[in-house]
N, C-alpha and C positions, 0 to 999 in steps of 0.2 A: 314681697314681704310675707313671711308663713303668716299661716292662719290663723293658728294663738296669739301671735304678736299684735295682729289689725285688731283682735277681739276685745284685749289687753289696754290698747290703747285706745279703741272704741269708749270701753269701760272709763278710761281715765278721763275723756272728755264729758261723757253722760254725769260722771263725778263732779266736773267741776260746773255742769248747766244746774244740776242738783243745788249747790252750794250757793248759785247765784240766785235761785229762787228761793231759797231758805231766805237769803239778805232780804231779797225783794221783797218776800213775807215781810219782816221785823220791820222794814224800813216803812214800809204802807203804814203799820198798824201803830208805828211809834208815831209818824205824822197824823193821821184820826185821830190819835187819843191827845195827843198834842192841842191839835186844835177843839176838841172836848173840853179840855180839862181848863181852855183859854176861856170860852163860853160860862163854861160852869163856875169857875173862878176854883176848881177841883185841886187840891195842891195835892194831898197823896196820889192823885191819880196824873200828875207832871213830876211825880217822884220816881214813880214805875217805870215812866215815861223815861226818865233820867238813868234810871238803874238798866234797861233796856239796850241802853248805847254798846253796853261791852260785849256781850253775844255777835255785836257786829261788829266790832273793831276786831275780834275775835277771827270769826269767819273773813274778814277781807285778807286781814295776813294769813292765814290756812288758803285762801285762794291762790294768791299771788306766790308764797311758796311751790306750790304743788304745780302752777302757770309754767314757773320758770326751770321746775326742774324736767315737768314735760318735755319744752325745749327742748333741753340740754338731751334729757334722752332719745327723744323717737323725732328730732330734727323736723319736724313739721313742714310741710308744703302747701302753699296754695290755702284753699280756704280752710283746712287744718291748725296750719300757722294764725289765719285772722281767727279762727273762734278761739283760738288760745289767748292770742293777745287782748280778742272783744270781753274774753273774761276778766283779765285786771284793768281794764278802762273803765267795764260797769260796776266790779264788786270795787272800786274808789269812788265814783260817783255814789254809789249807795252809801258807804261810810262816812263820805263825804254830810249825805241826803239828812244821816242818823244824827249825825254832830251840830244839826241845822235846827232839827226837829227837837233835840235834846237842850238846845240855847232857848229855843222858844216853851219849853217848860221850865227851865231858869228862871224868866221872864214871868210864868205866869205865879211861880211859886212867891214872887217879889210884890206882885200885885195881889197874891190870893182875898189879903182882908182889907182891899181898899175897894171902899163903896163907890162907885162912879156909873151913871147911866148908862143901860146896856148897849142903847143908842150906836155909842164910840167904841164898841166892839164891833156891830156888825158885819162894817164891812172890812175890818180884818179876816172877822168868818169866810164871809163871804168869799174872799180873797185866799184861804186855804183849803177852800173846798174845791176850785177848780185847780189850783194846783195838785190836788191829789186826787182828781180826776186824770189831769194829766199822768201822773205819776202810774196809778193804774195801768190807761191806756199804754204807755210807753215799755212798760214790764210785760204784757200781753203781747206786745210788737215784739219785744225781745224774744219770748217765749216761742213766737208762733212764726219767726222769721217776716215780720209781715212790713216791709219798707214803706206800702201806703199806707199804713196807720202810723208808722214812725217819725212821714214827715209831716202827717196832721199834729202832732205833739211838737214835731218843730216850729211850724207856720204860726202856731196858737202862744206864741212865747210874747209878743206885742205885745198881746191885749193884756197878758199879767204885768207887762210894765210900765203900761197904760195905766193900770187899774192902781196899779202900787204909786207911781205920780199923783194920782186922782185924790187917793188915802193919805198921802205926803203932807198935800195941800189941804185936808179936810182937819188931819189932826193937830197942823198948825194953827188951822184958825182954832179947834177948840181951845190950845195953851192960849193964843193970845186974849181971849174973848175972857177967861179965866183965868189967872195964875193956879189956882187951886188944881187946874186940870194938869201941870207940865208936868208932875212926877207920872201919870197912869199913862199919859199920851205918850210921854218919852217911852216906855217899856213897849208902849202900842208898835212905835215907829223900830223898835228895834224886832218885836217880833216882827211887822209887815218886813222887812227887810230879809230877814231869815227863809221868810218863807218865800221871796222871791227869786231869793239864791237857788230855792231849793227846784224854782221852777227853771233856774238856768242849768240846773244838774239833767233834769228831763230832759233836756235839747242834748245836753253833752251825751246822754244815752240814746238818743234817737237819731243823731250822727257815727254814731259807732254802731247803730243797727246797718247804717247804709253801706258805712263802711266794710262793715260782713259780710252782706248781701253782694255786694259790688266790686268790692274792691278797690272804690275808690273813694278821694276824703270830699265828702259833702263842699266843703267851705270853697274849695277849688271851683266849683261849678256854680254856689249864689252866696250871697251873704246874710249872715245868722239874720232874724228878723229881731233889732231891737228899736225898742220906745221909752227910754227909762232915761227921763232929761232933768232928772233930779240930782244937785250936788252931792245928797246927804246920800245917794246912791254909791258913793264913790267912797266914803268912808270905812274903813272894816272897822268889821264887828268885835268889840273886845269884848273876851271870854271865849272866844270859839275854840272850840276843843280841836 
């Protein structure tokens, strides 16, 4: 292949790692301020949160275009072809991440002026903060080609569904112990759900790291780790964008 042409296409790869750290940027900072704004009871700042989403509905279709016309043009081989294709499996998971992060400021804008002890938020916090630990780490993995920290973000997927069980069970008893509590709980149990989606997007992205590195499809060799024995797990979310 001449030498402008590899450089060319060099370039159009480096463009589309660019484009996925841009996502990765928005998508981190739209889940933080999410979970901010859930704490604080912050509604313009789940409004920003909201207005946020389209920059990356934005950029994922600008990926996935420019993905597929690569293809077509410069026929990719080998691990050429897999960073092409690891590009639109993670700028969808990201879009995916935004539309997850943007429902749980929905949620908080719905709850903004209902008084309720902060108590029954905690460990929703709680519970977004190690999801966007993961998230972090997972995006660093991406970045840095780094498959042993990719499958630390896999392994750690349990315990958030563990923990979203745990919070399942905690915010039922508060509805029943109270009627007063089901409208704020109810909002609670749909953000904790969001956000646990969001920590199954991290695994989807830290299987497509292996799959980069490797060559080969994670799932084939163990099985996702899940813990998530809850019915209400199994309902989708209405309003998901």
């Amino acid at each position: 292949m001449p030498d402008h042409i590899v450089r060319s296409y060099d370039t159009d790869l480096e463009d589309l790692r660019r484009s996925i750290s841009e996502m990765g940027g928005i998508a981190e900072k739209m889940m933080t301020e999410a979970g901010e704004a859930l704490v604080r009871r912050d509604a313009p700042l789940a409004q920003a949160v909201i207005a946020a989403d389209a920059r990356l509905d934005t950029l994922q279709r600008e990926i996935e275009e420019r993905a597929i016309l690569l293809i077509a043009r410069r026929q990719p081989l080998a691990i050429d072809l897999r960073e092409t294709v690891t590009a639109i499996r993670v700028s969808n998971d990201l879009e995916r991440i935004g539309d997850l992060a943007k429902n749980v400021a929905k949620r908080v804008v719905a709850i903004s002026d209902q008084i309720q002890p902060q108590k029954i938020v905690i460990g929703v916090q709680h519970m977004s903060d190690l999801v966007q630990e993961q998230l972090k780490d997972v995006l660093d993995a991406y970045a840095s080609r780094d498959i042993a920290a990719a499958l630390d973000v896999w392994e750690r997927d349990d315990a958030i569904d563990a923990l979203y069980n745990s919070l399942f069970r905690e915010l039922l008893t508060y509805m029943m112990e109270d009627p007063r509590n089901i409208s704020f709980c109810t909002h609670l149990l749909f953000v904790a759900k969001n956000i646990e989606r969001i920590g199954d997007h991290t695994t989807n992205i830290a299987e497509t790291i292996h799959y980069l590195v490797t060559g080969e499809n994670l799932l084939a060799e163990r099985e996702r780790p899940k813990n998530d024995a809850s019915n209400y797990a199994t309902v989708e979310m209405p309003g998901a964008a």
